[in-house]
C-alpha positions as a LaTeX table, in Angstrom:
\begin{tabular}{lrrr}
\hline
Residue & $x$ (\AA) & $y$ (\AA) & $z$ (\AA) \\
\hline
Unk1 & 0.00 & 0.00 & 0.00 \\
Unk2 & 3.25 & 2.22 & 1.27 \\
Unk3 & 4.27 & 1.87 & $-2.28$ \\
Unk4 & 1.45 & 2.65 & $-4.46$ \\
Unk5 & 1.17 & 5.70 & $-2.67$ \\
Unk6 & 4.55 & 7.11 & $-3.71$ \\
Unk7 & 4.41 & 5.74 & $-7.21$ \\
Unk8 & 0.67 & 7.82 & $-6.94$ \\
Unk9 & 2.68 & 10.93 & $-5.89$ \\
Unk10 & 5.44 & 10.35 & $-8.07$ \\
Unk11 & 2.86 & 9.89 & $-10.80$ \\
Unk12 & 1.83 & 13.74 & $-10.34$ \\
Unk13 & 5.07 & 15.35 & $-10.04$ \\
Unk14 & 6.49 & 14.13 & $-13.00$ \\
Unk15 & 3.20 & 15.24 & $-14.87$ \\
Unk16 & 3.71 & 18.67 & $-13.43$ \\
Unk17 & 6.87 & 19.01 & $-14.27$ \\
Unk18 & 6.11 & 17.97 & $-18.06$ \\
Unk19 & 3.85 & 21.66 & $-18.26$ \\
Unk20 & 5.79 & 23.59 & $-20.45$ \\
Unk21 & 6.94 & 27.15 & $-19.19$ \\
Unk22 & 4.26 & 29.24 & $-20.32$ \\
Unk23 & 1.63 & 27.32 & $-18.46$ \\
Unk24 & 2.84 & 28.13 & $-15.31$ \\
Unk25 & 1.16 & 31.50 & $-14.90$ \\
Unk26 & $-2.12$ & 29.61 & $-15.14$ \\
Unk27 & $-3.38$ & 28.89 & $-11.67$ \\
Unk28 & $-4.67$ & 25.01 & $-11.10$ \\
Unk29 & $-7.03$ & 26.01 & $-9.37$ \\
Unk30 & $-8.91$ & 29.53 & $-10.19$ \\
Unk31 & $-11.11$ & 30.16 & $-7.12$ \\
Unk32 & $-12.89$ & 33.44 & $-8.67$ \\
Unk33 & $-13.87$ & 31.87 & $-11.72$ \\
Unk34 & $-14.25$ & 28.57 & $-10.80$ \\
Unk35 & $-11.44$ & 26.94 & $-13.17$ \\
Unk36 & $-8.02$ & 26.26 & $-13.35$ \\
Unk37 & $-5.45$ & 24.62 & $-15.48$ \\
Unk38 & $-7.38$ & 21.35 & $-15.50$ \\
Unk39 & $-11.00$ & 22.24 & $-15.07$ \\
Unk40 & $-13.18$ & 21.76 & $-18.08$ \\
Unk41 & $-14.23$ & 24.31 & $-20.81$ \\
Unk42 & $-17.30$ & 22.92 & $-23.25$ \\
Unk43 & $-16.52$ & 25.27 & $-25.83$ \\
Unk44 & $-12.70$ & 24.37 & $-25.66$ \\
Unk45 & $-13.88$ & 20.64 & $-25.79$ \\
Unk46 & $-16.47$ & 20.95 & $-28.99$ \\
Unk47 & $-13.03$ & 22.53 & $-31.13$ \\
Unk48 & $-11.36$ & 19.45 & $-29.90$ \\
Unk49 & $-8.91$ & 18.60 & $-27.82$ \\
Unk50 & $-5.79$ & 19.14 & $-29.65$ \\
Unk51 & $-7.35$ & 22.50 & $-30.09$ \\
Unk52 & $-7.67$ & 23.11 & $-26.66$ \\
Unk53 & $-4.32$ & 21.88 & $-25.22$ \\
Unk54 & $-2.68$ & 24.27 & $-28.27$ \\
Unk55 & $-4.30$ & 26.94 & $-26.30$ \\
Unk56 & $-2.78$ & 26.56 & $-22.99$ \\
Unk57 & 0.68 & 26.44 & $-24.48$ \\
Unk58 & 0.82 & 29.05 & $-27.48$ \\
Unk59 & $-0.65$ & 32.65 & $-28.05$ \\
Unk60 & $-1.42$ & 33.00 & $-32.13$ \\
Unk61 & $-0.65$ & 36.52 & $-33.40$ \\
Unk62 & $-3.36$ & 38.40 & $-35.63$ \\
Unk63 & $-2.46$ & 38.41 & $-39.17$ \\
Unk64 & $-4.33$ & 40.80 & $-41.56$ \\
Unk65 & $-5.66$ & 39.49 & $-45.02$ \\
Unk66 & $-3.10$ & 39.01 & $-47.93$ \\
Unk67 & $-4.15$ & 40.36 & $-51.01$ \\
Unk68 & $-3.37$ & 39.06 & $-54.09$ \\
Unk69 & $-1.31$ & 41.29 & $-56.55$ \\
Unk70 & $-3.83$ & 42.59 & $-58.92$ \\
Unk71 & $-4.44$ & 44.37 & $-62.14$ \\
Unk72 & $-5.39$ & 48.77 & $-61.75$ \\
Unk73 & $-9.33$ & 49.68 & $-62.74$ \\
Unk74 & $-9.89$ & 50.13 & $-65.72$ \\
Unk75 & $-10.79$ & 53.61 & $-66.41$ \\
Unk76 & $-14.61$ & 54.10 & $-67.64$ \\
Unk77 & $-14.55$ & 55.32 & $-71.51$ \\
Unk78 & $-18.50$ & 56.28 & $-71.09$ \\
Unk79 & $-18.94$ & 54.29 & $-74.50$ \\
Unk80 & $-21.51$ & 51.13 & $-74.15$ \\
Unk81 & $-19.93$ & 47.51 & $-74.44$ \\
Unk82 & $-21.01$ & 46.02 & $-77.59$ \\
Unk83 & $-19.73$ & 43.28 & $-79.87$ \\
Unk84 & $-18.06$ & 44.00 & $-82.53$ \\
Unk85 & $-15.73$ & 42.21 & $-85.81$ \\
Unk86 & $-12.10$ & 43.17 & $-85.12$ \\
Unk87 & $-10.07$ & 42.47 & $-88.81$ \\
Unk88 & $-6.59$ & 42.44 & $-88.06$ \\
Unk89 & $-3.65$ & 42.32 & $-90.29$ \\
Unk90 & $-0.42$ & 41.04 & $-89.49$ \\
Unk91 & 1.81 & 43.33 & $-91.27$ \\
Unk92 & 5.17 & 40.64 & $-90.75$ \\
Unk93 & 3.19 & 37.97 & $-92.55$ \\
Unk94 & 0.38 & 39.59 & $-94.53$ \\
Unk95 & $-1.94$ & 37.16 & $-92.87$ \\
Unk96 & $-5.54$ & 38.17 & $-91.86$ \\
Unk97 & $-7.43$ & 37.41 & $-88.83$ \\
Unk98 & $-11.53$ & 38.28 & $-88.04$ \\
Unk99 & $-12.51$ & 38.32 & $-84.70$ \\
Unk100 & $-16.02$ & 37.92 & $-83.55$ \\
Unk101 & $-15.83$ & 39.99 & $-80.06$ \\
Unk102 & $-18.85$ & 39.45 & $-77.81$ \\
Unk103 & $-19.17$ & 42.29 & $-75.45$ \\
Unk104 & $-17.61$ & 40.64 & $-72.53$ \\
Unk105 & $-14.37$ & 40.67 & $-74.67$ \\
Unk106 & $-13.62$ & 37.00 & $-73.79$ \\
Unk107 & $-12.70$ & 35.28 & $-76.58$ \\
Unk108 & $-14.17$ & 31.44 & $-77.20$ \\
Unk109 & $-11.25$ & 28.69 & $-77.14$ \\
Unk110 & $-11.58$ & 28.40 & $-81.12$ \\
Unk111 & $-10.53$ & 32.11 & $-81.20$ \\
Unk112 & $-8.26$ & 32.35 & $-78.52$ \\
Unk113 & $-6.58$ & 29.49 & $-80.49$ \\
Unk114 & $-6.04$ & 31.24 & $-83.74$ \\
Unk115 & $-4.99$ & 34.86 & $-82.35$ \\
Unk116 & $-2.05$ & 33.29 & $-80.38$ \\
Unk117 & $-1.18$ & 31.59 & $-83.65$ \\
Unk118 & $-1.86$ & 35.09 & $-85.21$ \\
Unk119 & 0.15 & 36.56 & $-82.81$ \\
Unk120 & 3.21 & 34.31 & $-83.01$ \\
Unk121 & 6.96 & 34.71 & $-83.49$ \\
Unk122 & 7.00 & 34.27 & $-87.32$ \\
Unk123 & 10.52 & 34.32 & $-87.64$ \\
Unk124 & 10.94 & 30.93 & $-85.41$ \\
Unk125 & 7.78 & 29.90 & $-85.99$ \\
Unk126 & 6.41 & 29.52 & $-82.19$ \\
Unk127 & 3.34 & 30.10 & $-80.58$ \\
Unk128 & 2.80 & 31.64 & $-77.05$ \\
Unk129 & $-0.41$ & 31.49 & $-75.27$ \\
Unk130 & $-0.77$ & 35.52 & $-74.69$ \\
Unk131 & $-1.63$ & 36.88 & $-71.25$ \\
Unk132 & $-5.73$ & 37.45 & $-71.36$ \\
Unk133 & $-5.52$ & 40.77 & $-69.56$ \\
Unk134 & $-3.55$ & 42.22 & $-71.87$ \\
Unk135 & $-5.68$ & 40.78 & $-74.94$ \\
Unk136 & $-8.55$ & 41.90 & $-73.20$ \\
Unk137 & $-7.14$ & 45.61 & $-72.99$ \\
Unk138 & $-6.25$ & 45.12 & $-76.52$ \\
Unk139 & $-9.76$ & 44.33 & $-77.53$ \\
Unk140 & $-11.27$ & 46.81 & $-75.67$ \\
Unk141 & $-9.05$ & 49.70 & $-77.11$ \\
Unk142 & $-10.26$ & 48.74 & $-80.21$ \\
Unk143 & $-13.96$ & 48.71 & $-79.70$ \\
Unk144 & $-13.51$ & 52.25 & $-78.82$ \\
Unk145 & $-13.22$ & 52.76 & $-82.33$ \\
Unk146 & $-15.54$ & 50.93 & $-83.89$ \\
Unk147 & $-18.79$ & 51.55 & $-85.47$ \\
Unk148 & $-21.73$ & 49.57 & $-85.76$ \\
Unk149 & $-22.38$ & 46.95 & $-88.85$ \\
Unk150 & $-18.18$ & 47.90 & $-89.97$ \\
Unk151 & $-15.12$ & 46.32 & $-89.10$ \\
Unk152 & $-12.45$ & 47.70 & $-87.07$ \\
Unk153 & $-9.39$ & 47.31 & $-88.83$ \\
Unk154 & $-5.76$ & 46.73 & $-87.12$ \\
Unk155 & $-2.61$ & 46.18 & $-87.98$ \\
Unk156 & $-0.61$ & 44.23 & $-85.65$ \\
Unk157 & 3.20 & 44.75 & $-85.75$ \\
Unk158 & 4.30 & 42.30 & $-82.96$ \\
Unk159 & 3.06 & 39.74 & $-80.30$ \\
Unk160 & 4.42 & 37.71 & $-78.77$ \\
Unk161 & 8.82 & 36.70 & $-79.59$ \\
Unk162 & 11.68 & 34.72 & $-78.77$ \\
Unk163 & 14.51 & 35.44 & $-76.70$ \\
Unk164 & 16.41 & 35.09 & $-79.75$ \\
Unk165 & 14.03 & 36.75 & $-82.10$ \\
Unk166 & 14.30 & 40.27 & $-79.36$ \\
Unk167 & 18.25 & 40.01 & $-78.82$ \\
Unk168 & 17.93 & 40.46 & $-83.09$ \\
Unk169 & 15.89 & 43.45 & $-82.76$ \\
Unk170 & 17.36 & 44.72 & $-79.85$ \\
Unk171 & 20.64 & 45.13 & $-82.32$ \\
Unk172 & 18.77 & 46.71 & $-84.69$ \\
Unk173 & 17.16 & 49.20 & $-82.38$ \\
Unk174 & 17.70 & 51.47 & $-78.76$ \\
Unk175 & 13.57 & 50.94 & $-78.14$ \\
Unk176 & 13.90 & 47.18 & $-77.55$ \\
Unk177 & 14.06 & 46.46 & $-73.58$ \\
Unk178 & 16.56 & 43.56 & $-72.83$ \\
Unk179 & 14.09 & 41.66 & $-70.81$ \\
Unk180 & 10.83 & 42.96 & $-73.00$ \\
Unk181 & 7.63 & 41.73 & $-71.63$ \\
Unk182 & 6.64 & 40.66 & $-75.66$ \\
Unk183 & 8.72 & 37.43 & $-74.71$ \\
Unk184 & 6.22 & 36.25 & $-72.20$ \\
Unk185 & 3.61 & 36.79 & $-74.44$ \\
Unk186 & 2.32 & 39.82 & $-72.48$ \\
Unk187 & 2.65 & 43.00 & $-75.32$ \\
Unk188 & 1.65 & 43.57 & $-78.18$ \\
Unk189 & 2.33 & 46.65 & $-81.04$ \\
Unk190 & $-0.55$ & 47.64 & $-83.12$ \\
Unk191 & $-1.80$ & 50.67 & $-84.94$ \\
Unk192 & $-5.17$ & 51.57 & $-86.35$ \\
Unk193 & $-5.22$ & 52.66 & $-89.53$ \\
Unk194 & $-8.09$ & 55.33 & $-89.60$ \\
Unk195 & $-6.72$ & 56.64 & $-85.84$ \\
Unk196 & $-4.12$ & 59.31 & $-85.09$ \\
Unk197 & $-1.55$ & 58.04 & $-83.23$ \\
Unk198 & $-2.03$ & 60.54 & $-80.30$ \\
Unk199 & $-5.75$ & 59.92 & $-80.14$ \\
Unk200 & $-4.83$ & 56.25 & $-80.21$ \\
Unk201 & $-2.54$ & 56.96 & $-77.54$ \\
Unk202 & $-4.65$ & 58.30 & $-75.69$ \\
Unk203 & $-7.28$ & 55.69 & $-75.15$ \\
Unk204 & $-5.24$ & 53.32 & $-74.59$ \\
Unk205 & $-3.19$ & 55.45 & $-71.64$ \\
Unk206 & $-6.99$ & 55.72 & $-70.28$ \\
Unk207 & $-8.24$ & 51.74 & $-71.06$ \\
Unk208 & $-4.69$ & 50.06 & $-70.58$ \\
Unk209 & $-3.99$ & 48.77 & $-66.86$ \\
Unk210 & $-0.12$ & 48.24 & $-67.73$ \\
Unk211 & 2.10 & 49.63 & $-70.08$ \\
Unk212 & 1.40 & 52.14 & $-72.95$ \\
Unk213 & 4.28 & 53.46 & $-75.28$ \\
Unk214 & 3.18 & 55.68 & $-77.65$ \\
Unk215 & 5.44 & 55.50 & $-81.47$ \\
Unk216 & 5.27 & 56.99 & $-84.22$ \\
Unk217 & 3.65 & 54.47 & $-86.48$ \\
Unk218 & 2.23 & 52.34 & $-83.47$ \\
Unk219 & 1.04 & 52.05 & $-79.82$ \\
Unk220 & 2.79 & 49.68 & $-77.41$ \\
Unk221 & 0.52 & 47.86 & $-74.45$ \\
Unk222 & 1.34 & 45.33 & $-72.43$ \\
Unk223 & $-0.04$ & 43.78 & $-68.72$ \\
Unk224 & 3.19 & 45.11 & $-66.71$ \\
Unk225 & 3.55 & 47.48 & $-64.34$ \\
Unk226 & 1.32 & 50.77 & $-64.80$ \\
Unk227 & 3.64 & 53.37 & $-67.03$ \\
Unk228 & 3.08 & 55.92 & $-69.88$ \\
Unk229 & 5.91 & 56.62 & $-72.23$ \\
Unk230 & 6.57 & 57.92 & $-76.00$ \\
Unk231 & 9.21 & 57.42 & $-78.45$ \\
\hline
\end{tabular}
């Protein structure tokens, strides 16, 4: 009997001395509140009770939301959204492309299909899936121009190229970045024939959430960082 009794005791110290550190502030025994270290909590038992022995031994800091990087508003042009036939022309390649645009601007698979092939790097031949928010500001730029029961005509001087196909260009020419977002398929270069280059400018600094370089024979956009320049 002697002997149960101290294994009993020895039994409880050794559990006591198992409670880490920071439980030793809490009281086993709370006589104003009726609870203690070991007294039981319902609400603490319905999370569970690996939740509830968490709680004794850590203290979670608050953490605000994390937001998601995400594209700039677009900036209301006041003109309706309609569908409309965008009839690009790939000035590189002389090929052709119509475009059925519904108002949402998104693009079926069929058509998202043929304007990356549209959009490709002719000189090697490859194909980039382009980035839909810059497509989408592309589109939308040029419904601002269009006019019911006509086609909006554009000519497209560049999607989407190689690393090799920009180190060529960026020989030939001081306006072609080193790490130019057109090799991630996220710019593209395009002019409209029956629009000033400033007005065209214009709307697209006002419609475009990333980049917009104005040129003299064509507008730059891409789905970058928000910046206006011209060259």
């Amino acid at each position: 009997m002697h002997s149960a009794v101290t294994l009993s005791r020895r039994s409880v110290v050794s559990g006591l001395l198992c409670i880490p550190v920071g439980a030793s502030a809490a009281p086993l025994v709370d006589l104003e509140k009726g609870g203690g270290l070991f007294s039981y909590n319902p609400v603490s038992a319905e999370q569970g009770s690996e939740s509830s022995m968490m709680q004794l031994y850590t203290q979670q800091a608050s953490a605000g939301p994390v937001e998601s990087e995400k594209p700039g508003p677009r900036i209301v042009t006041g003109r309706p959204s309609l569908p409309f036939v965008a009839r690009l022309h790939n000035t590189n390649t002389g090929e052709r492309l119509f475009l059925d645009v519904p108002a949402s601007l998104d693009l079926g698979w069929i058509q998202r299909r043929r304007l990356n092939h549209f959009m490709r790097d002719w000189r090697e031949d490859q194909v980039k899936v382009m980035d839909p928010s810059v497509v989408q500001d592309f589109l939308e730029i040029c419904r601002a121009f269009a006019t019911p029961g006509n086609p909006t005509d554009v000519k497209v001087n560049s999607g989407y190229r190689s690393q090799r196909t920009n180190e060529l260009l960026r020989q030939r020419s001081r306006n072609v970045a080193i790490n130019s977002l057109h090799m991630e398929g996220r710019a593209i270069d395009f002019a409209l024939p029956k629009v000033s280059q400033r007005q065209l400018g214009a709307t697209a600094n006002a419609i475009c959430r990333g980049g917009v370089g104005t040129y003299s024979t064509f507008v730059h956009i891409d789905s970058g960082r928000t910046r206006h320049w011209s060259a």
